[in-house]
Steps between C-alpha positions, in 0.01 A plus 500: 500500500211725612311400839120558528530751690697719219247404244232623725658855593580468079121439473444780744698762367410453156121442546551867651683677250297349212149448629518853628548629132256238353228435705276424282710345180347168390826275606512689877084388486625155391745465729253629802268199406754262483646600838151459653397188334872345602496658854101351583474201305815243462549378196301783310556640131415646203515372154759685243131582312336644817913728518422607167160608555612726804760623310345561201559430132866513405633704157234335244759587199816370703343287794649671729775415764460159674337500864801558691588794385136628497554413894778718537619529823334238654591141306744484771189400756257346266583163284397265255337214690816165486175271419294693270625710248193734470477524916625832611536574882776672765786295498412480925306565722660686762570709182144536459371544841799777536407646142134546625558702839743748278269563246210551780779759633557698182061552463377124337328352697428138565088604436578688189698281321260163621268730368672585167599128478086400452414776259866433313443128451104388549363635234225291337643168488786512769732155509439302742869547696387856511190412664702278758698734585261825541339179762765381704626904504184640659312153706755256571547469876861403663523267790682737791603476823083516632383326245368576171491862405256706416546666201742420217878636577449752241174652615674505847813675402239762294283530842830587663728622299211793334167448633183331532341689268761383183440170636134514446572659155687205403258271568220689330693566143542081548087460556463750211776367254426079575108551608484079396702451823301530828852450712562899444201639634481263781829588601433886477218452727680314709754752533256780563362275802820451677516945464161521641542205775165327405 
């Protein structure tokens, strides 16, 4: 039986053979978001609808072949959720978390795909999971070892792992995409007072 540890260099090694040919193929874009969502937010998912979307439409004459072959290579790494049927997320975390620091390595970004993730999935009348999740991914503070922090883990890892400036652009496609939520501009300017030291 396979450890973790060969699934992940598995993971590894074919996240860079594949994602370096299709970086931008709808299931390698699916995949990203799950990774992200999964890595930032426990318990996270997507409905098969919101898959399908992000995929797009199967063969209308012959439906097409089911989703895990539209996944191909990845349905390894993501699952059908053991409660809901219709729930689809990494089958774990440290998956996840490892899936998103390879992808930043081979050029996508934890900023672009957050980024994609919004303009993928909140169009007009996003779901309300969607919403939740875009929320806890870009305000909710973890309790560390000084206290609360700052920003949300994501928008930290962005701030470090790229730069300020793709953290701030995070935040302002959020203002711009959910204007009925104040908690995304307040964090931006929040952010862009801790730069400045006021």
């Amino acid at each position: 039986m396979e450890s973790d540890g060969d699934n992940i260099m598995l993971m590894q090694n074919l996240l860079s053979e594949y994602v370096k040919q299709n970086p931008t193929s709808t299931n390698t874009q699916l995949f990203s978001f799950l990774a992200l969502l999964n890595a930032y937010v426990p318990d996270s998912y997507l409905l098969m609808s919101e898959c399908q979307q992000i995929l797009g439409p199967p063969d209308p004459i012959h439906g097409g072949p089911p989703f895990e072959e539209r996944m191909e290579p990845f349905p390894l790494f993501v699952g059908i959720s053991s409660t809901n049927p219709e729930h689809v997320c990494m089958v774990h975390p440290i998956f996840a978390q490892c899936a998103v620091k390879v992808l930043a390595a081979l050029g996508i970004s934890r900023s672009a795909t957050v980024k994609n993730f919004m303009f993928s999935l909140c169009g007009d009348q996003p779901q309300p999971h969607i919403l939740q999740f875009i929320k806890d991914l870009l305000t909710k503070r973890e309790f560390g070892e000084k206290g609360k922090d700052k920003f949300s883990r994501l928008i930290e890892d962005i701030g470090e792992e790229e730069n300020f400036d793709n953290a701030v652009s995070v935040l302002v496609t959020a203002s711009n995409k959910l204007t009925q939520y104040p908690i995304y501009p307040q964090t931006l300017s929040r952010l862009i007072e801790e730069k400045i030291g006021c």
